[in-house]
N, C-alpha and C positions, 0 to 999 in steps of 0.2 A: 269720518275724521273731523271732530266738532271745534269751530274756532270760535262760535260764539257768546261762550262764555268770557272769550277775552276780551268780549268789545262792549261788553251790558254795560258796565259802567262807563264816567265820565272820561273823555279825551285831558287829559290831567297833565301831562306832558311832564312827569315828574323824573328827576334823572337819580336811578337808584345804583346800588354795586350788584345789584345781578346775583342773588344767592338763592332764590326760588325753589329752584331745582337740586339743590345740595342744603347738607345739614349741618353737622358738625363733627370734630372728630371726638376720641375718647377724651378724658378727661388728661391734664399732663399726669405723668406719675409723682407719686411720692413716696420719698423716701421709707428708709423703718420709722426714724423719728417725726413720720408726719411734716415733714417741710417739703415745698413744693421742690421739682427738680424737671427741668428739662427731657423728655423721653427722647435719649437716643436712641432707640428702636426706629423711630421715625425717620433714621436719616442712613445716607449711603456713604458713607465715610470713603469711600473706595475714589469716588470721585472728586476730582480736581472741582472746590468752589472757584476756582477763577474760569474755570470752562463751562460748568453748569449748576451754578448754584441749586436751581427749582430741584433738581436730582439729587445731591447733594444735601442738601437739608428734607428732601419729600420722599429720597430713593426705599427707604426702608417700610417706610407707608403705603406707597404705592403697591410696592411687592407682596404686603400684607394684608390687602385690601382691594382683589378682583372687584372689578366691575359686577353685580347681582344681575342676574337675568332681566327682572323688570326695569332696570335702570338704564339711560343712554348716556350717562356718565355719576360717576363716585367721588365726591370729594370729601375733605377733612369736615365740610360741615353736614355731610350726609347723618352722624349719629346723632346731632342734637334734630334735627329735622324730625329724623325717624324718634326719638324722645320727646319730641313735641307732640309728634303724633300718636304718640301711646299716652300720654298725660290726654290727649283732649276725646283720644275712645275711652278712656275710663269715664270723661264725665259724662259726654254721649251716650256710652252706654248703662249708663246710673241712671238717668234722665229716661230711655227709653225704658227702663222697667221699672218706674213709679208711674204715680197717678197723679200727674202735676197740676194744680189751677192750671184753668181752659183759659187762653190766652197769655199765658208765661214764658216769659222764653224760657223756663227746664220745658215746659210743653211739647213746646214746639222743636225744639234741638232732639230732644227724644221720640217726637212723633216723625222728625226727618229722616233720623239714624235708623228706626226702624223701616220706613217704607223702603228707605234706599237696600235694607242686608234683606226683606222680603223679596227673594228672588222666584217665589214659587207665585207669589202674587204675580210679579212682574212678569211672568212671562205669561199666564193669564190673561191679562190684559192686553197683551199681544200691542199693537200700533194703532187701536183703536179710539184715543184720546187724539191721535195725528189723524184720521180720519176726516173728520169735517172740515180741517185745513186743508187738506190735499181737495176736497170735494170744493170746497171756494175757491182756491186757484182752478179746479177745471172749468167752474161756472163762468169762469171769466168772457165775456165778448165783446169788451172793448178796453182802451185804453184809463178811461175813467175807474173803470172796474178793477183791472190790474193795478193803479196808483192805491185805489182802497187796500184792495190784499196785500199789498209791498208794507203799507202803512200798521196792517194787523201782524203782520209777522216781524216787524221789526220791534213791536213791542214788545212779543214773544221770546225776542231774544235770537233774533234771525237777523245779521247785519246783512242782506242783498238786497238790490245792487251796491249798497251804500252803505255805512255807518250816521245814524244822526242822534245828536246827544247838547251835553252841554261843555263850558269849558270857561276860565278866567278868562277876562277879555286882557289881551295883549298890552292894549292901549289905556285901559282904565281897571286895573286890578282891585277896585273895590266893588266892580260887576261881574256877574254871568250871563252870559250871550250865548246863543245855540249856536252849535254845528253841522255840516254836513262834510263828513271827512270818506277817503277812500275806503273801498272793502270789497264785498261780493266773490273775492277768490276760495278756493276749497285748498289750493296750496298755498306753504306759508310764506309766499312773496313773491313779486312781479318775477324776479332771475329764474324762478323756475320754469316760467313759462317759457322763458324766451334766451337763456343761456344753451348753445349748441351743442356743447361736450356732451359726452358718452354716460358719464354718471346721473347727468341731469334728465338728457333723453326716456333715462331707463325708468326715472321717476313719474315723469311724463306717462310713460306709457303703463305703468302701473297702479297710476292715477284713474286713468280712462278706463284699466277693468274694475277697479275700485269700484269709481260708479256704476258700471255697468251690474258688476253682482248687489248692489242696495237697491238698485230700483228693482230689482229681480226677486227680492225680498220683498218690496211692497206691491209687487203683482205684476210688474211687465214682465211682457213674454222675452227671451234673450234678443231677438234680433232687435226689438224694440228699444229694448235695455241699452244692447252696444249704439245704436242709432242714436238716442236720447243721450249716453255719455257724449257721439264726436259733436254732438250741437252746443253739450255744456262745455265742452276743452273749447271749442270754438268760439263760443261769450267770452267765456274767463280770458283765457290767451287777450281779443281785443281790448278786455277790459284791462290787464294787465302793459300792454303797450301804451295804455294813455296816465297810467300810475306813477306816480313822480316814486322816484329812488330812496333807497330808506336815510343817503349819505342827503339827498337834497330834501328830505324831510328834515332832517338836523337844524335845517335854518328856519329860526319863527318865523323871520320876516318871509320868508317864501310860500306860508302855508298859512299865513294871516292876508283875507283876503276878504273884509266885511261887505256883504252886497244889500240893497235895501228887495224886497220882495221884487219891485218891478226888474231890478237888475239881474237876478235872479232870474226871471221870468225869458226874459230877453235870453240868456244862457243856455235856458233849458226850455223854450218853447213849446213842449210837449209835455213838461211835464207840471203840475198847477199849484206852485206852493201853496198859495192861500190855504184850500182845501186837504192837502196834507198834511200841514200844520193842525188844522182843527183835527183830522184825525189820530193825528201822534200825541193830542191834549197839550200844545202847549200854550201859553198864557199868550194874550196877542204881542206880536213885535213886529217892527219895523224892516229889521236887517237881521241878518248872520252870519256867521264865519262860513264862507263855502271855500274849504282851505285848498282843495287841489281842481281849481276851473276846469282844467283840460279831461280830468278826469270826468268833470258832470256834462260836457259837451260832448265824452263818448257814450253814458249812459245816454243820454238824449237822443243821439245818431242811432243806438240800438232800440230805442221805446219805438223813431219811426219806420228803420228799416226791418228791424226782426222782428219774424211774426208771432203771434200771441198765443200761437203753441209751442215754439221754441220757448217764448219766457215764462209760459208754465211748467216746461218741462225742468227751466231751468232754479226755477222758482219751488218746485218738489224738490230736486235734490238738494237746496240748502235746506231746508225745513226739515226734510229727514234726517240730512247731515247734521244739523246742529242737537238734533235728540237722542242718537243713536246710542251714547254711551251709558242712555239713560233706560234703554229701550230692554227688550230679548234678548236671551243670550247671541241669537242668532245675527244680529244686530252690533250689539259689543262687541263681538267677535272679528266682526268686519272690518270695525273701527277699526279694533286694534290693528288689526295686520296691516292696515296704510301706513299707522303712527308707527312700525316695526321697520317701513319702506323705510320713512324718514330720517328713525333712530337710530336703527340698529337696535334694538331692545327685542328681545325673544320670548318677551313671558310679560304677559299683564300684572299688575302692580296686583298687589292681596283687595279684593272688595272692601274689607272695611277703612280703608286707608283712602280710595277712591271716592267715596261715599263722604270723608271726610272733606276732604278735597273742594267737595261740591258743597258743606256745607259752610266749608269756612266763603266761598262766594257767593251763598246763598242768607244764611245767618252768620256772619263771619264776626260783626262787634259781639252778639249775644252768646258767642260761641267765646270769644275774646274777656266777655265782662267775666266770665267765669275760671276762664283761665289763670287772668291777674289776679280774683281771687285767693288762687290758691296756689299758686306758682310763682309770684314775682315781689322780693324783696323791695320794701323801700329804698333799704341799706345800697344796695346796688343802683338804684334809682341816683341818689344822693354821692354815690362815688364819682358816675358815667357823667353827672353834671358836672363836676371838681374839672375832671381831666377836660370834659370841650370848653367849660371856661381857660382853663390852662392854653388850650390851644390857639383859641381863637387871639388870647392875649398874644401870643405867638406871633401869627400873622396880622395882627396889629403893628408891632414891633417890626415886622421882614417888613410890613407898604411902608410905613414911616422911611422908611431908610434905605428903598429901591435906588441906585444912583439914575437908571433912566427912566422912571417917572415923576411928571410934570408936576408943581404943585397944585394945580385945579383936575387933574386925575388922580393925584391921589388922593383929594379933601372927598371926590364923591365915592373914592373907595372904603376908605373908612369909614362913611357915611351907610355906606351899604354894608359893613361888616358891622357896625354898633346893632344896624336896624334885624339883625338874621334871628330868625322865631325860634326860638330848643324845645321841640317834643320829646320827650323819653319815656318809653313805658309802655304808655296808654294814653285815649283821651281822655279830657276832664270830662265830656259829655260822652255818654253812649247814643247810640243810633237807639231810634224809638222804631221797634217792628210792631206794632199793636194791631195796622192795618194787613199787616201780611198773615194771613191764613194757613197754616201747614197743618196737615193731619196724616192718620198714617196709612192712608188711600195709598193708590198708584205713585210710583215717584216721577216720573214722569210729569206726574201734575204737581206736586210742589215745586219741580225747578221751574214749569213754566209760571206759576204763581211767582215763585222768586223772581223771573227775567223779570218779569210786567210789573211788580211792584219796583222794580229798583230801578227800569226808566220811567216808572211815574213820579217816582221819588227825583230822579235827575232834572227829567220837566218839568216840575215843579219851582225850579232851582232859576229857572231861565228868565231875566229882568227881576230879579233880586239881588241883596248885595251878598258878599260873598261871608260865607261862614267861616270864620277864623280855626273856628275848635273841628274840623273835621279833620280825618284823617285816613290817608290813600291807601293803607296798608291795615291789614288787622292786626292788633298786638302777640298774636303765636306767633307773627311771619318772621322768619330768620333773614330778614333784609334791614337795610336803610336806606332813605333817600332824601334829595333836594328838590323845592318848588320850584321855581323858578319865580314864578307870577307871585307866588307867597315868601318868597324869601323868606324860606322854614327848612331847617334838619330835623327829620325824623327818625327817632330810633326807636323802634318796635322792642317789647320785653321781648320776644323771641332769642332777638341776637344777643339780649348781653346775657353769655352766660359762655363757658368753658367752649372752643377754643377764644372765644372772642375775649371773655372777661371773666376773671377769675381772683375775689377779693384776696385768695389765701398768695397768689403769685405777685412776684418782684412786678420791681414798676417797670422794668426793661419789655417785660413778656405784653402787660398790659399795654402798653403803649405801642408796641411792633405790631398787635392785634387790634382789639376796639380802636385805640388811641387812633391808630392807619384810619380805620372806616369813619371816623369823626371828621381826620384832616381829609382824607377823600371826601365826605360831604361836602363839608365847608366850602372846598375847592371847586366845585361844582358852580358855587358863585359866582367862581371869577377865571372858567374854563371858555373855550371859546366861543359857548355857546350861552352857558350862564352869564357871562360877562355882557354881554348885546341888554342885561337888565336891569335897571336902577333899582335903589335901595327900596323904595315902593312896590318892585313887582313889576312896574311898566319896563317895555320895551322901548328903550332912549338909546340912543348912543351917550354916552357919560365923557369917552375917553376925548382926549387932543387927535387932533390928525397922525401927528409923529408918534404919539405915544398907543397908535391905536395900530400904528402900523409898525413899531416895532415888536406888540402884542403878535402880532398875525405872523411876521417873521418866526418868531420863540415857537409859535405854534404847528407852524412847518416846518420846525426840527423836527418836532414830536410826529407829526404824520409822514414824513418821510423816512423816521425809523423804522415804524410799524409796518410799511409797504416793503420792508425788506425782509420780513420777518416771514415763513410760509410752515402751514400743518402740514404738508405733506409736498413732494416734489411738483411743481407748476402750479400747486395750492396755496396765494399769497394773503396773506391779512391786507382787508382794505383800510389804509393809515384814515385816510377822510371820517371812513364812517367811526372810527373808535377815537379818534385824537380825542374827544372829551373824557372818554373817563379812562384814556393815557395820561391825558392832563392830573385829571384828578386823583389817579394812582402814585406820581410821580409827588405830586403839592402834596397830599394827604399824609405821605412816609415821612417827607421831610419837615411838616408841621408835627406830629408824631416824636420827629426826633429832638429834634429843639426843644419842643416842651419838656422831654424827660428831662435834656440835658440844662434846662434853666430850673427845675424843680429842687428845690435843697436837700440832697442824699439824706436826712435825718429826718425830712418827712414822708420819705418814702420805702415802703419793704427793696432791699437790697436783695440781689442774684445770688445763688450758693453759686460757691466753687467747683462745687462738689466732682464735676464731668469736665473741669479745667476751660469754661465756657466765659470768657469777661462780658461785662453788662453790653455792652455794644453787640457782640457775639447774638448773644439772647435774644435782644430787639431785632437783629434780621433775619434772628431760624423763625424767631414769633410771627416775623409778618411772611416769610416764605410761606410756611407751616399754613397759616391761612389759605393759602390757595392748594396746597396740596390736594391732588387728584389724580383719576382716572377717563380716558371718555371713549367712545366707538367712534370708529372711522367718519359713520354715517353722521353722526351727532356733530364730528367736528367740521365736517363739510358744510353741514346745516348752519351750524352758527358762524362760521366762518362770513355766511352768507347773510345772514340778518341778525346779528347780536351786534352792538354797538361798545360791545365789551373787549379787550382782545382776550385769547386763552389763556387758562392759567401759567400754563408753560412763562407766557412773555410778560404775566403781569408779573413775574416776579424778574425775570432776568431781563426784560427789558427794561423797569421800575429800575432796578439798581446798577443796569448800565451806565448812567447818569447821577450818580451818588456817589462822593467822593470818599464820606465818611464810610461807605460802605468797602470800598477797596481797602484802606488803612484797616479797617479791624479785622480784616482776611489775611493781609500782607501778602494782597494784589499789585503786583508793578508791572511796569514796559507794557507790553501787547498782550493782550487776554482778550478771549469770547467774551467775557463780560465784561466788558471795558469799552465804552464808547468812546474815540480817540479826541472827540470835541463835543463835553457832556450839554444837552439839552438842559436849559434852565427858562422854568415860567415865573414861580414864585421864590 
């Protein structure tokens, strides 16, 4: 069950809306006469909106739109996702069957696409490229030896014990400063280790044969296998009791934590930065972010206490772990069926969609430079800009006119809303792969080519200043996100296109949709975690005392709604760890609305009637419809537990619990489920 692909790249800390995993839905309908029209199919008319809006406007979608076997949940953006992904195997696979210039990215995107569908190759090959890596972890005989191997496989794309990379510096956002951040677990987060209930236990324990049948694949005899799993649940486990929480990762200041090398050294007494450093290539420095201390005082306690067969044993299973999916059927197979514990999913995704997967993180801009290409309107480019300037004008207009903030908190808010960067599209620079090698060998070895070039490319990066034109996201991705340390919105071409943005629809639909995911970004600025950032990027406090503490108030309206909120009976949403993009859900609708409604009706496409829906109507089926979904039990248990996002369910009915305008255009009164009896207001 391989996690580290998610950690090659830079610690980035960029706060997105979470659409990764979902696509989009069908296109709205239109009329006979070609005019756009709201598809009531999509909705459950049967249901009271003032009881359930998210069913009520999603019920008819839902019902027409099962969950697919490989998937651990379905939402409205699952068909442009999946249309994404058949636009980028068509060029992939154009690209694999020509004869491109050696060195091209068509080259190379077609020499990846093929090694990866070569599955008769691939299993040929067997695990025989992991071979000398598992043979250097057993050479190991001392602790010098081991820091070597730690250091060759984190290159590789192996985060254990640890993650180390780069990252904006906190304090000086026109640097990059390295990292050394938490990692080394095979599960995806400390609560599994260590939450008592029944569901979790079961994960646990089917974690433990996980490992036990992979090493069993790579040659241990079983008793060996099980023996070698309860030594890795017993690392992990300790290593997970010293991991800060994902709600107390939320705070910069808690995980900013620069040490100079002696400091460092003093920490981890056993273990020899200096020497590390030269072997991970990076340029000389002084200091680093060692963001979670208690965490590298337990690695340390384990370099002196556990022995040096337990950390090779446990040193094999990440190595295998991280390549498994790349490996033998027999291998893949394995994978899957942990990621199936976690899901709920019952069927592995189609190979050529997986293979894609790996290369939008492997060549993801040169897969991207082609995409825009051929896929991505100016036109649209140039609308998406109109509306976030509209909005931002917005909340320009709401700080001016806050009654309870200060004039010296609001001069540096506006300060910091003038200074916010607008990505759209694409970048203006593409990532240069020249140095990265793919051929159509083993795949196996281009991802590890890939891991090793993209942390040499990161360490590279480390005491230089910071590159403005980069960008965290590739432009297929059906996301957007906020820098913090960059004070930048980025909107990847992926997302604006149908349900998000669609030039033929009223401005009500536009603005319920993209227009939401704009004012959601934005918001991200000035949420309670964006907010801790000046207009620059640095980590300041900006605010008054009062006016920072009636901020923190507003903000625990917001998480004490969320903790009310539960997936399932004694299954509650953690308010702390999502108030941010509660916040940003709640600001983002209502920057969204204000903009349509300051917009002049004459320059904008008007709603039809048609379905007796008024322009208000439109704008909250548009931003429900947005989250429309399906998910499995297992999935929502999972993110319940490490998604920083709440369910779609809440992001729409607890979003317009708190909307006034949204009651009046329902002809919502007295007491309703959707009605919060004293609405939370931030912005």
């Amino acid at each position: 069950m391989s996690t580290s692909r998610l950690l090659v790249a830079s610690v980035s800390f960029v706060l997105g809306l979470s659409l990764q995993a979902f696509g989009a839905s069908s296109p709205p309908a239109e009329s006979s006469s070609g005019t756009w029209r709201f598809d009531i199919a999509n909705m459950n008319r049967e249901v009271d909106p003032g009881e359930d809006f998210f069913e009520f406007a999603n019920g008819g979608w839902r019902k027409q739109n099962p969950i697919p076997d490989e998937e651990a949940r379905w939402g409205t953006f699952s068909v442009l996702r999946e249309r994404n992904l058949s636009l980028l195997r068509e060029i992939m696979e154009e690209m694999s069957s020509t004869e491109a210039k050696p060195g091209s990215i068509e080259q190379k995107i077609g020499d990846f696409y093929r090694s990866g569908m070569d599955v008769e190759q691939i299993n040929q090959a067997g695990i025989d490229l992991l071979r000398s890596e598992l043979r250097k972890i057993d050479e190991v005989s001392n602790l010098e030896e081991l820091q070597a191997v730690i250091a060759g496989l984190q290159r590789m794309g192996v985060p254990a014990p640890f993650y180390f990379g780069q990252m904006q510096d906190f304090k000086d956002s026109t640097q990059v400063i390295a990292v050394a951040y938490q990692a080394g677990l095979g599960l995806p987060d400390r609560d599994y280790y260590l939450r008592k209930d029944e569901a979790f236990e079961k994960i646990r324990t089917e974690y433990a044969a996980h490992v036990s049948r992979v090493l069993q694949l790579v040659g241990m005899t079983p008793d060996r296998a099980d023996s070698s799993a309860r030594t890795i649940m017993r690392m992990e486990t300790e290593l997970s009791e010293a991991s800060m929480t994902r709600i107390e990762r939320r705070d910069p200041q808690a995980i900013y934590n620069p040490m100079t090398l002696e400091e460092a050294g003093s920490l981890m007494p056993s273990f020899v930065w200096p020497r590390y450093l030269e072997l991970v290539g990076t340029p000389s420095l002084d200091r680093f972010n060692v963001a979670m201390p208690d965490f590298f005082r337990e690695v340390n306690r384990q370099l002196e206490e556990t022995s040096l067969e337990d950390w090779k044993v446990y040193l094999k299973w990440h190595t295998v772990s991280a390549f498994a999916p790349y490996l033998t059927d027999p291998f893949e197979a394995e994978d899957f069926k942990m990621r199936s514990v976690l899901s709920g999913v019952t069927q592995n995704r189609e190979r050529w969609k997986r293979v894609i997967d790996a290369a939008d993180q492997s060549l993801g801009f040169a897969l991207g430079q082609l995409f825009v290409e051929r896929h991505f309107s100016a036109d649209a480019r140039d609308q998406v800009l109109q509306m976030l300037e509209d909005i931002k004008l917005v909340l320009k207009e709401d700080i001016e006119q806050l009654p309870w903030m200060s004039a010296e908190t609001r001069r540096r808010a506006l300060e910091k809303l003038s200074r916010i960067v607008e990505k759209i599209g694409y970048p203006d620079e593409w990532r240069d792969y020249s140095e990265l090698d793919i051929d159509r060998g083993p795949y196996v070895l281009n991802i590890i080519r890939a891991n090793q070039f993209e942390f040499d490319r990161e360490m590279a990066k480390i005491g230089k200043p910071v590159d403005r034109h980069e960008w965290a996201m590739t432009p297929q991705t059906v996301n957007a996100y906020y820098h913090p340390s960059r004070n930048e919105i980025v909107f990847p071409a992926g997302i604006l296109q149908p349900p998000f943005f669609d030039p033929n629809a009223p401005a009500a639909a536009n603005y319920g949709a993209i227009g939401m995911v704009i004012g959601h970004e934005i918001t991200h600025g000035f949420d309670d975690k964006g907010s801790q950032y000046n207009g620059d990027g640095n980590l300041e406090n900006w605010w008054t005392e009062q006016d920072l503490k009636r901020f923190k108030q507003a903000a625990a309206c917001i998480s004490d709604q969320f903790s009310g909120y539960e997936i399932e009976k004694g299954v509650a949403l953690q308010g702390p760890l999502v108030t941010g993009e509660a916040i940003a859900d709640l600001g983002g609708l209502k920057l969204a609305y204000r903009a349509l409604k300051r917009r002049a009706a004459s320059d904008l496409p008007t709603a039809s009637s048609e379905d007796g829906f008024t322009e208000d109507q439109i704008f909250f089926l548009s931003f429900a419809h947005v989250w429309a979904s399906n998910i499995r039990p297992e999935e929502a248990r999972r993110r319940v537990t490490v998604d920083t996002h709440p369910p779609a369910r809440y992001r729409v009915n607890g979003t317009l619990a708190n909307f006034p305008e949204f009651f009046e255009a329902f002809g919502i009164s007295g007491e309703s489920a959707m009605r919060k009896p004293t609405p939370c207001e931030i912005w």
